[in-house]
C-alpha positions in Angstrom: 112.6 95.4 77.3 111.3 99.1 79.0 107.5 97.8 78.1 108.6 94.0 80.1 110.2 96.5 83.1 106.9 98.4 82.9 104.5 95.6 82.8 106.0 93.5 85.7 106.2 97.1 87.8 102.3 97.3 87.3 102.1 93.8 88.5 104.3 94.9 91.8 102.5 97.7 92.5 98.9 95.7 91.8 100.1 93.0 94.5 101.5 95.1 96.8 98.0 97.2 97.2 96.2 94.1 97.3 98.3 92.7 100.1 97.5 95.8 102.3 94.0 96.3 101.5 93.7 92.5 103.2 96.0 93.5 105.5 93.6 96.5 106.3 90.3 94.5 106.3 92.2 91.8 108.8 92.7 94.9 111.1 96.4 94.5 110.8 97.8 98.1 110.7 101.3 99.0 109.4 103.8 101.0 110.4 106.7 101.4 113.5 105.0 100.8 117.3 104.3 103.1 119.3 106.7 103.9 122.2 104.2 105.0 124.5 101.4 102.7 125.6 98.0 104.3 127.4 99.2 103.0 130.9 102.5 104.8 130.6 100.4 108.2 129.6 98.5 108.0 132.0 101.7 107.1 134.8 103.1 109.5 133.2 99.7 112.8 133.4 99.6 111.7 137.1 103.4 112.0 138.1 102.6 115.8 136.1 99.2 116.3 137.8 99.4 115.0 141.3 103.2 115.1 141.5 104.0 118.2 140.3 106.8 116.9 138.2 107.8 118.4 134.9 107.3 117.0 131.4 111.0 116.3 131.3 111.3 114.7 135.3 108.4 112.5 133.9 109.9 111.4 131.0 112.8 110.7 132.8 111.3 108.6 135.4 109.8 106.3 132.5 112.7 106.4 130.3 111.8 107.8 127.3 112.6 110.7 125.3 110.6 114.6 126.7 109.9 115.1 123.2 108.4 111.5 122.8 106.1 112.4 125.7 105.2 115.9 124.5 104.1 114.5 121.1 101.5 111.6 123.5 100.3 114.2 125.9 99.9 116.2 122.4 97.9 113.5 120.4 95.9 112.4 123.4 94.9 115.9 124.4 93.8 116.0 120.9 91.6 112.5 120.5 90.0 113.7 123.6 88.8 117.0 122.1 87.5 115.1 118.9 85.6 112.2 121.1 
């Protein structure tokens, strides 16, 4: 019975990896959205740069979360180093 159990888990697993590697070539990516689209960053670096608000007015003025923006600023700030 444990080799059955065994066997049809290496199926699963088989399936599973073959689903997300068409997934992958189809350009479908997985995973939760993100809560912060590029026109809201950018809303968001001017109301910081030409407004003078803080990270935590800003967030509040777009409703969402100051560490939510921190991480954006964060990850933007660092794709724009690397490109």
């Amino acid at each position: 019975m444990a080799m059955l159990a065994d066997f049809e888990r290496t199926l699963i697993r088989e399936r599973t990896k073959a689903a997300l590697e068409a997934r992958k070539a189809k350009g479908i990516t997985g995973g939760r959205r993100r809560s912060v689209s590029a026109p809201m960053l950018a809303k968001a670096r001017r109301f910081i740069d030409e407004h003078g608000m803080t990270v935590r007015e800003a967030a509040g003025v777009l409703k969402i979360g100051k560490s939510t923006l921190y991480r954006a600023l964060a990850d933007d700030d660092a794709q724009g180093d690397e490109g």
